[in-house]
Residue frames as qw, qx, qy, qz and C-alpha x, y, z in Angstrom:
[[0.051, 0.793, -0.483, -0.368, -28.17, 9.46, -21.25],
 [0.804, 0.581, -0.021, -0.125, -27.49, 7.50, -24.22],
 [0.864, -0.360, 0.262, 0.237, -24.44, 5.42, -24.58],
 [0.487, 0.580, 0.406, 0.512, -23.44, 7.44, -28.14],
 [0.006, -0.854, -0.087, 0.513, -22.66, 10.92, -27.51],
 [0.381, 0.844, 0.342, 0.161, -22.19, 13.40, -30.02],
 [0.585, -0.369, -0.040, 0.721, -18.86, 15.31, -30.60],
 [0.055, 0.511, -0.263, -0.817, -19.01, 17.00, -33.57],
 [0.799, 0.402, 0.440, 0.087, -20.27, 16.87, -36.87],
 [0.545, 0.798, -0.128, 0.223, -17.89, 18.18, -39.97],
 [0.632, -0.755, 0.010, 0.176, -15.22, 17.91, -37.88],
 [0.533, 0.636, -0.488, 0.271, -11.33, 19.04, -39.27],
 [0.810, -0.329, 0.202, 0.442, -8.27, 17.26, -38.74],
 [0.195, 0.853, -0.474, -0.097, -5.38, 19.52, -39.41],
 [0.891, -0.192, 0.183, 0.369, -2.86, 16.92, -40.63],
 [0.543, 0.111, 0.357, 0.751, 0.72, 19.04, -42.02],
 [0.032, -0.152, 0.021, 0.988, -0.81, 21.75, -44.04],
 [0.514, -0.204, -0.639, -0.534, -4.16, 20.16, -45.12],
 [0.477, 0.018, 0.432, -0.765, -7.19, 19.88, -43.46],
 [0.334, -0.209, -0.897, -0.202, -9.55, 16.71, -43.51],
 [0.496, -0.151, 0.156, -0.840, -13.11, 16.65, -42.34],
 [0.058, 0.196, 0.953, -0.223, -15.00, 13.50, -40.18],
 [0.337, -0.355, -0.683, -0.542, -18.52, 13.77, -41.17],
 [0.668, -0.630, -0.154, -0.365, -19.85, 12.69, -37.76],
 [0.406, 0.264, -0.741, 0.466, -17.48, 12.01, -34.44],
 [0.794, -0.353, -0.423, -0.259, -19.15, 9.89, -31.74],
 [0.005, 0.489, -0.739, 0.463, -17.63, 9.22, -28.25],
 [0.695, -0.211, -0.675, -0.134, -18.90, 5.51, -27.42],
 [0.457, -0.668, 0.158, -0.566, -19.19, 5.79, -23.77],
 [0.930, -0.286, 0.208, -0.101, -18.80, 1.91, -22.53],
 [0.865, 0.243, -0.158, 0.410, -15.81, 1.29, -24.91],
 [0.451, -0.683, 0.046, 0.573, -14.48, 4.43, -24.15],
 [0.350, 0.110, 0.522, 0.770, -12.94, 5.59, -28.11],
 [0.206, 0.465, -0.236, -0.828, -13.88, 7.63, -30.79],
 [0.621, 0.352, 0.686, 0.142, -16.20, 6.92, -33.63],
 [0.211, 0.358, -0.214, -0.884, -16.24, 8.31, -36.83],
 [0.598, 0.253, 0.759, -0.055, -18.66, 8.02, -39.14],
 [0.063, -0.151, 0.669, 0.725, -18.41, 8.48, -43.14],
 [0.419, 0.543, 0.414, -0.598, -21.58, 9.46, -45.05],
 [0.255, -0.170, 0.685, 0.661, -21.72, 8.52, -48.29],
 [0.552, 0.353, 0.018, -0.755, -24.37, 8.91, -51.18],
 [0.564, 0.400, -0.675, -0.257, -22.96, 6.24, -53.61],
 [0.987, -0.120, -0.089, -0.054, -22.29, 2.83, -53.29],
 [0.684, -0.679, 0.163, 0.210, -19.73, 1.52, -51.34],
 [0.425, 0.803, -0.388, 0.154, -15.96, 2.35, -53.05],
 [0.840, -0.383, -0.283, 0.260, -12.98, 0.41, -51.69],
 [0.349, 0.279, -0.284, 0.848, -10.81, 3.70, -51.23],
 [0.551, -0.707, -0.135, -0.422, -13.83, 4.73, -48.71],
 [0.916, -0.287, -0.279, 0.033, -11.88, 2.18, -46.67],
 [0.574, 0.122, -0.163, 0.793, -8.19, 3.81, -46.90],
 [0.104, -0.532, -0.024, -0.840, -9.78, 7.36, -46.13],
 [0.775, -0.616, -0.138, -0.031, -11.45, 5.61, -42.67],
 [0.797, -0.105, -0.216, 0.554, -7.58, 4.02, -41.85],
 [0.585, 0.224, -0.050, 0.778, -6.54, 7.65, -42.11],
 [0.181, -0.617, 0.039, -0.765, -8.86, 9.16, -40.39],
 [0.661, -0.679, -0.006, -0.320, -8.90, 7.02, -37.67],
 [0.719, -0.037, -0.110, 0.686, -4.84, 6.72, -37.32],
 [0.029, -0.597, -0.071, -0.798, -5.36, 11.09, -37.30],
 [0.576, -0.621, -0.225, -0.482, -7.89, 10.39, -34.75],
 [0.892, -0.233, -0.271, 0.278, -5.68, 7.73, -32.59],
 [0.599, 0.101, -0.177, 0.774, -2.48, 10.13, -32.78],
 [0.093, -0.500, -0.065, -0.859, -4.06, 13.81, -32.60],
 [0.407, -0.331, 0.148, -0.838, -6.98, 13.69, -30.27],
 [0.871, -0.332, -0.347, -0.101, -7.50, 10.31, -28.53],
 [0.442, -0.768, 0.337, -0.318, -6.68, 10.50, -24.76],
 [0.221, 0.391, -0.885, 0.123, -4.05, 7.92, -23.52],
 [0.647, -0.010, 0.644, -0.408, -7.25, 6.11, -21.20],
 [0.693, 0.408, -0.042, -0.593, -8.83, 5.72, -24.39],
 [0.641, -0.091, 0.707, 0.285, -9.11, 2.92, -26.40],
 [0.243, -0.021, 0.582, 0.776, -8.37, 2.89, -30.28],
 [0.460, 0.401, 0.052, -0.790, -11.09, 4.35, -32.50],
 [0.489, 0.210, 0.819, 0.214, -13.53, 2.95, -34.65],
 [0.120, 0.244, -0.212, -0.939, -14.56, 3.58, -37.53],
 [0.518, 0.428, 0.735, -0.087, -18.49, 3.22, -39.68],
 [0.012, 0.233, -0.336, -0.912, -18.98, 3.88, -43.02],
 [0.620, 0.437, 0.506, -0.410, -22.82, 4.70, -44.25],
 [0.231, 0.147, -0.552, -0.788, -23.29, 4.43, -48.12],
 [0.599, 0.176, -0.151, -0.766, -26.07, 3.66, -50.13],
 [0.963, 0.140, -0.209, -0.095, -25.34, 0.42, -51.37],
 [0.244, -0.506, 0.823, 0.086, -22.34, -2.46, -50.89],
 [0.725, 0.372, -0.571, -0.100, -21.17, -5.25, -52.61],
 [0.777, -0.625, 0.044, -0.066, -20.10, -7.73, -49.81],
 [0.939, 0.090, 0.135, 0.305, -17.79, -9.19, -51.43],
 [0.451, 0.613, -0.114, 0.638, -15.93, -5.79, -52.36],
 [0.595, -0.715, 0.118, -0.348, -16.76, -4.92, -48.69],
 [0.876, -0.456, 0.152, -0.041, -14.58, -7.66, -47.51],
 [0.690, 0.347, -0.035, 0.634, -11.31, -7.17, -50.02],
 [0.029, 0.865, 0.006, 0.501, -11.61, -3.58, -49.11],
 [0.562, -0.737, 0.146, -0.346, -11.31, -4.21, -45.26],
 [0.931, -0.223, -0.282, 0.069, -10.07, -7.78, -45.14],
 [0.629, 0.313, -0.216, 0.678, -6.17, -6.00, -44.37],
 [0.105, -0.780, 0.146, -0.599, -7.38, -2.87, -42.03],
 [0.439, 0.050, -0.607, 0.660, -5.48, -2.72, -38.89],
 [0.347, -0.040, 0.430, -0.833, -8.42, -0.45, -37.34],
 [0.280, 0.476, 0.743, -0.377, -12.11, -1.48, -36.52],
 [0.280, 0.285, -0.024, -0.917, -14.65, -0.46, -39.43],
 [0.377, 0.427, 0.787, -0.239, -18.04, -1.59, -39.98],
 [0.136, 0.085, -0.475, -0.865, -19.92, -0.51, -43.21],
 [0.271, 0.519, 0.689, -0.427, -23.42, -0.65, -42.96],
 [0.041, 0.341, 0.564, 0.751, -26.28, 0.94, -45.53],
 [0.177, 0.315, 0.397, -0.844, -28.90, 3.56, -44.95],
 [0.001, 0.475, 0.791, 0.385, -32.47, 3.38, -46.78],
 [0.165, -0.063, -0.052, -0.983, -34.15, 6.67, -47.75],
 [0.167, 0.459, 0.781, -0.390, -37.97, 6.88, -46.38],
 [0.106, -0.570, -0.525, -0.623, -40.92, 8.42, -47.72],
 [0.468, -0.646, -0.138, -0.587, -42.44, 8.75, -44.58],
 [0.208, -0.404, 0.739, -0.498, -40.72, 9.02, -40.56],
 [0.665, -0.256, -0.697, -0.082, -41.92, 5.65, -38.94],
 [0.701, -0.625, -0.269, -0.213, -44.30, 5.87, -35.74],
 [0.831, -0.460, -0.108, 0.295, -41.61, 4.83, -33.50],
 [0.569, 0.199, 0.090, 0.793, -38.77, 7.32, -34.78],
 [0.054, -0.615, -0.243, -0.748, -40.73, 10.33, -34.76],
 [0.634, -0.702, -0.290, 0.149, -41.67, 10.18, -31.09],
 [0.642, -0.516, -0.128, 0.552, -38.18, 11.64, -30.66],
 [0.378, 0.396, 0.352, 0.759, -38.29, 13.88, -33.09],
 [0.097, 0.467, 0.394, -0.786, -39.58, 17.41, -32.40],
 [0.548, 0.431, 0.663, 0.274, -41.71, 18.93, -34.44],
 [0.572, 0.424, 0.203, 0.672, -41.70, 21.42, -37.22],
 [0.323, -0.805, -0.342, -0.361, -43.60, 23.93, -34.97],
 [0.795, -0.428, 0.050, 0.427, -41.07, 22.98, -31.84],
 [0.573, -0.029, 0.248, 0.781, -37.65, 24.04, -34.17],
 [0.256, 0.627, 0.171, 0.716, -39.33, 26.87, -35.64],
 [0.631, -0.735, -0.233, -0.085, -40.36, 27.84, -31.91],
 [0.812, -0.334, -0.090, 0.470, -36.64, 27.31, -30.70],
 [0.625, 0.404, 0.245, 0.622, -35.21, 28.94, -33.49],
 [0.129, -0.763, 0.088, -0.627, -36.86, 32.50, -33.43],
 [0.639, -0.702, -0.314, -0.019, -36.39, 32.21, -29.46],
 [0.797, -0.356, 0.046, 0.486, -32.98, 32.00, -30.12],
 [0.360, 0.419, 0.268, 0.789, -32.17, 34.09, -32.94],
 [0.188, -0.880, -0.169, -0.403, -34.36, 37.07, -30.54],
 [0.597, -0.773, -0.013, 0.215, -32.57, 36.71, -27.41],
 [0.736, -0.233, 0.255, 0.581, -29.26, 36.35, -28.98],
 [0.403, 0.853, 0.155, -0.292, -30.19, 38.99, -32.23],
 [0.768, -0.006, 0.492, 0.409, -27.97, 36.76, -34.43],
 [0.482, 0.545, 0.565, 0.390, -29.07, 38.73, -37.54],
 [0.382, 0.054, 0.192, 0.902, -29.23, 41.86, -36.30],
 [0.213, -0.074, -0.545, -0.807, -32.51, 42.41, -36.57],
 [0.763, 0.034, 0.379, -0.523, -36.10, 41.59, -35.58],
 [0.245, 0.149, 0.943, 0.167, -37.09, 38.01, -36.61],
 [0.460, 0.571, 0.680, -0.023, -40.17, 39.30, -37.95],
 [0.003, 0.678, -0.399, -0.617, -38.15, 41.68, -40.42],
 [0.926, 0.279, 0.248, -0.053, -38.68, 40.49, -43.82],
 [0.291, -0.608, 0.514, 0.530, -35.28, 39.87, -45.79],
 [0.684, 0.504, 0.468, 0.243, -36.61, 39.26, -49.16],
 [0.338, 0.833, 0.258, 0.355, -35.41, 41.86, -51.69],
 [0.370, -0.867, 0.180, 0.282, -32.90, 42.62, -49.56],
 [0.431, 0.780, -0.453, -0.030, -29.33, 43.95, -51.30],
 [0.962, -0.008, -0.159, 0.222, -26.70, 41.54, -51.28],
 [0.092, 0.902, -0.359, 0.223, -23.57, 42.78, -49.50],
 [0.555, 0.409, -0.646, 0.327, -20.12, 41.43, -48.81],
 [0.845, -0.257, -0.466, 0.047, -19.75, 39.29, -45.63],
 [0.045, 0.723, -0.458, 0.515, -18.33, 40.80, -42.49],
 [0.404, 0.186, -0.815, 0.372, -16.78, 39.27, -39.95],
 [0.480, -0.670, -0.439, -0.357, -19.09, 38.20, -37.11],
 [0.253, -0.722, 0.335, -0.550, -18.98, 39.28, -33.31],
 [0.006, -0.040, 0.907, -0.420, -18.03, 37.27, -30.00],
 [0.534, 0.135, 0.612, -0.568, -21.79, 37.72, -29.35],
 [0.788, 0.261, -0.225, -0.510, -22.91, 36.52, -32.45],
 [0.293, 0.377, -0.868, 0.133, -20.12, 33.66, -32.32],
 [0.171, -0.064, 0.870, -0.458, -21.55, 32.67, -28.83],
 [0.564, 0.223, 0.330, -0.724, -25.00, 33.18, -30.12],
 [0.534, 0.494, -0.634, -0.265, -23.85, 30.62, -33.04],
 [0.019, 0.349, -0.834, 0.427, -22.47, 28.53, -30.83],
 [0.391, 0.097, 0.614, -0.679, -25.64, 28.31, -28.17],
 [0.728, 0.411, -0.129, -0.533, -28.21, 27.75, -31.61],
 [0.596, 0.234, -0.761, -0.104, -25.85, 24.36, -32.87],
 [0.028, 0.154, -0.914, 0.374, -26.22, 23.13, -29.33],
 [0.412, 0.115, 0.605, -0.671, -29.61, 23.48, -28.68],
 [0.712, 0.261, -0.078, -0.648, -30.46, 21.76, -31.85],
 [0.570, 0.201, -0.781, -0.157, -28.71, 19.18, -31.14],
 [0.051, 0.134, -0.881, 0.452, -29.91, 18.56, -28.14],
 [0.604, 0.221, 0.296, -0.706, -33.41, 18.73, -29.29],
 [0.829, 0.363, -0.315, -0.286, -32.50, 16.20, -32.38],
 [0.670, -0.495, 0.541, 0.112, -31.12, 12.54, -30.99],
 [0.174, 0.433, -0.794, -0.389, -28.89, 10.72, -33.17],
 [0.837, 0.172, 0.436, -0.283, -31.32, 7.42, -34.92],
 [0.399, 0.503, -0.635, -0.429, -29.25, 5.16, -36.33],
 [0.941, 0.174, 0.125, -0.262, -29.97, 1.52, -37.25],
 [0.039, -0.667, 0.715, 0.206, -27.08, -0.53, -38.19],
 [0.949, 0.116, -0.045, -0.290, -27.19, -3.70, -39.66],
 [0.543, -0.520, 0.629, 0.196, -24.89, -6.34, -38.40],
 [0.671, 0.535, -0.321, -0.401, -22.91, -8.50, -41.25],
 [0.965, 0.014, 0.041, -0.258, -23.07, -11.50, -41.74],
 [0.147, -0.779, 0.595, 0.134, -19.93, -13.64, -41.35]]
């Protein structure tokens, strides 16, 4: 067991009447806290920084346990500037680490091991979608050319069968992140 666990991903914070959403929420095991973590596409922004503080003052008041210890927060983006990296933060009163992510071409040898493969998920999938009969339907029904029709509300069993399908892919896909430390 892995020292990272996995809470949620998209996660809402009801704050008032508005709803906010955590990308990824971690539960660090040895500190004990919450992580979130911020996905970004762009390059780093220093209001990235205020939008951590406020999600992990949300995170501190709402839904950290009284053992616990404060959350932290990471934010991924494409790029950073250090130097805006360090105005941005130099004042935050939480933990947050900013880090970059570099897009492959091709999974590296040593990553993929923990991957399944495509054969594996498509395996899981229909196993699940048959036992549970998410859709409604055989799995080997074809749904091209099918009519579009307005959205109805789903069942408890589909719900659960919803439910059972987000777990078991995540528990077939581990979290692989890399983090580069910075440099002080």
């Amino acid at each position: 067991m892995g020292i990272l666990r996995l809470s949620g991903i998209n996660i809402k914070l009801q704050v008032g009447t508005k709803e906010f959403f955590v990308d990824l929420l971690l539960y660090h095991r040895k500190l004990q806290c919450l992580v979130a973590v911020e996905l970004k596409i762009s390059e780093f922004k220093p209001e990235f920084s205020g939008k951590m503080q406020f999600y992990l003052t949300v995170l501190d008041v709402l839904v950290k346990l009284e053992e616990e210890n404060p959350s932290i927060g990471i934010i991924i983006c494409k790029s950073k500037d250090r130097t805006v990296v360090e105005y941005a933060l130099k004042q935050a009163t939480n933990p947050i680490g900013v880090s970059t992510y570099k897009i492959l071409r091709k999974l590296p040898k040593e990553i993929k091991k923990y991957l399944p493969s495509p054969d594996e998920i498509s395996k899981e999938v229909s196993a699940i979608l048959q036992k549970s009969n998410l859709c409604g339907m055989e799995t080997n029904e074809k749904i091209e050319g099918s009519k579009q029709t307005e959205a109805k509300p789903i069942t408890p069993k589909e719900e659960a069968g919803l439910v059972e399908f987000r777990e078991n892919v995540i528990k077939k896909i581990p979290l692989v992140m890399s983090f580069k430390k910075m440099d002080k």
